[in-house]
C-alpha positions, 0 to 999 in steps of 0.5 A: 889634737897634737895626733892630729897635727902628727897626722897631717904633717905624715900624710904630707911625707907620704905624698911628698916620698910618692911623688919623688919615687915615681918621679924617679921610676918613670923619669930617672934616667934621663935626669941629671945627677944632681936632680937624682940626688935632690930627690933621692935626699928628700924622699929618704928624709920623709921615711919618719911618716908610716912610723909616726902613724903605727906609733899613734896606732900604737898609742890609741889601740894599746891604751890600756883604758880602751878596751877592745873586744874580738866583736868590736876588732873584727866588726869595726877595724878588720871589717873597715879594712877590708872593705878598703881593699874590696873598694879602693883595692880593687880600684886601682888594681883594674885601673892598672891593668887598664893602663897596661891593657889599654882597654877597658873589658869586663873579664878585668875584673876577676884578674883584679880581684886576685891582685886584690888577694895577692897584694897586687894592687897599687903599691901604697895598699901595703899599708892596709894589708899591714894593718890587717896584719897588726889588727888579727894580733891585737888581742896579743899585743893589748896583753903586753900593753896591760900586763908586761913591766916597763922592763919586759917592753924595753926588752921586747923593743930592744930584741926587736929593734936589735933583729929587724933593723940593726941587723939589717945593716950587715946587708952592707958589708954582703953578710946576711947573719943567720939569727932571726926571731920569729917576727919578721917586720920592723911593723910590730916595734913601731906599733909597741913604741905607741905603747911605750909612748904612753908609758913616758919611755922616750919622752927625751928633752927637746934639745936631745931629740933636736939634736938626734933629729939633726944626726940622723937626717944628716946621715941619711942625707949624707948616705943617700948622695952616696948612694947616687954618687958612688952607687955604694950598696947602701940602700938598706939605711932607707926604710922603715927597718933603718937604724938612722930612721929609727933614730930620727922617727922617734925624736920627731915624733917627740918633737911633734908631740911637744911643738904648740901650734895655733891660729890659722895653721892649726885649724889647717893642720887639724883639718888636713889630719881629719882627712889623712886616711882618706888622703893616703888612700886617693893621692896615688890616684893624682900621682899616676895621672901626672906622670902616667896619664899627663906625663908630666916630667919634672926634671925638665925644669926647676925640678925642686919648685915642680916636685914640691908643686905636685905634692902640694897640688895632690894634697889640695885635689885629694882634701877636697875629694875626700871631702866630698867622700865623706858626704856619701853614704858607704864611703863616709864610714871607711874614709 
């Protein structure tokens, strides 16, 4: 149930990190610079969402009661998402470039399908391609699960931790170090932390993790009006590889699995989280409209109350489709 919880506040992150970005990308430049920080503030304050689902990915798959054979990994996980990338992919990859071409011709659809096998979709299908990416090696990561000591994991993920998301922080200083291990992506850490959730490793007291929650957050709100204000080269504390993330990820995700939530905003939360995949998957689709189709500026006015209610109104348009979705034969099984 807490999962459930995690999953519905993330997929509210994701859409609320969406709707400021594109807010910005289409209509940035003609925002005023309190505006720009506003946004910039809110959205890199929700960069916890992808890591709090690959640490829940993490703990389910990893758990060393499940087992998982190659059958059961390619005909069930892999399968499903490739079957997203061939359906919801190639989806948005034709409807781009429909909006570009500004016509709608048949020959599109091979062009589409190469930005399907390229990567170039919509830019949120990352995370299905990462998935993928994690998927191919569970049979890897099942055996550090199960056989490595608690020590062995502290060392992977402090190694990982150390080469894809401290070092990353030089960029700062205009150092790009010359060491590296052989995995490239801070993805790996966040899916061996769901491990190490399992374990009780970073299961820390409420107070401490409020108290890193708060830290952190006021360093990446306080680096980000840096970052407008003075356009210091700083971009590289937001992400999912940045220490300050790092820090705030893993205390919110403790808090979360420790908050109790009941009555009617529990039932809320859990049917929004029962939806969050299928949420992810469409809620660019409403994003494009209202600043593509629509091209709805929110900076206009009350830009604070006009972001919010876009992300509100995706979140609602996009619960009640995917609810339809899952009504329908083929869709229900991959959403």
């Amino acid at each position: 149930m807490q999962f459930e919880y995690i999953r519905a506040f993330s997929i509210i992150a994701v859409i609320a990190i969406h709707t400021f970005y594109s807010a910005l990308l289409k209509y940035g430049s003609t925002a005023s610079i309190p505006d720009q920080v506003l946004y910039k503030i809110i959205m890199n304050m929700m960069w916890w969402a992808v890591p709090s689902f690959l640490m829940m990915s993490g703990s389910l798959l990893l758990d060393t009661r499940k087992y998982i054979s190659l059958k059961k990994l390619y005909g069930k996980y892999i399968c499903r998402m490739v079957t997203v990338l061939l359906t919801f992919g190639f989806a948005f990859a034709w409807l781009e470039i429909i909006f570009d071409q500004e016509s709608f011709r048949l020959f599109q659809i091979p062009k589409a399908l190469l930005r399907v096998l390229t990567g170039d979709t919509w830019a949120h299908m990352w995370y299905i391609y990462c998935l993928i990416g994690i998927y191919v090696l569970l049979p890897m990561y099942k055996i550090i699960a199960e056989k490595a000591s608690d020590e062995q994991i502290q060392y992977i993920l402090l190694i990982l931790f150390v080469f894809e998301s401290v070092f990353v922080i030089t960029k700062i200083f205009g150092i790009n170090l010359g060491f590296y291990c052989h995995i490239n992506t801070i993805y790996p850490f966040w899916f061996l932390m769901g491990a190490a959730w399992n374990r009780g490793m970073f299961k820390a007291e409420l107070r401490l993790n409020l108290l890193l929650l708060i830290v952190s957050s006021a360093l990446l709100a306080i680096s980000s009006f840096l970052w407008i204000t003075l356009s210091l080269p700083i971009g590289c504390l937001f992400g999912y590889d940045s220490p300050l993330v790092v820090v705030q990820s893993v205390a919110l995700f403790s808090i979360f699995n420790s908050i109790k939530i009941g009555g009617k905003v529990s039932r809320v939360l859990l049917e929004i989280g029962d939806k969050s995949f299928g949420i992810y998957l469409i809620h660019m689709f409403f994003v494009n409209v209202a600043f593509k189709l629509v091209k709805f500026d929110p900076f206009q006015r009350f830009s604070l109350l006009a972001g919010v209610g876009l992300v509100l109104i995706n979140l609602g348009v996009s619960y009640i489709v995917v609810s339809v979705m899952k009504h329908l034969p083929g869709l229900k099984k991959i959403i």
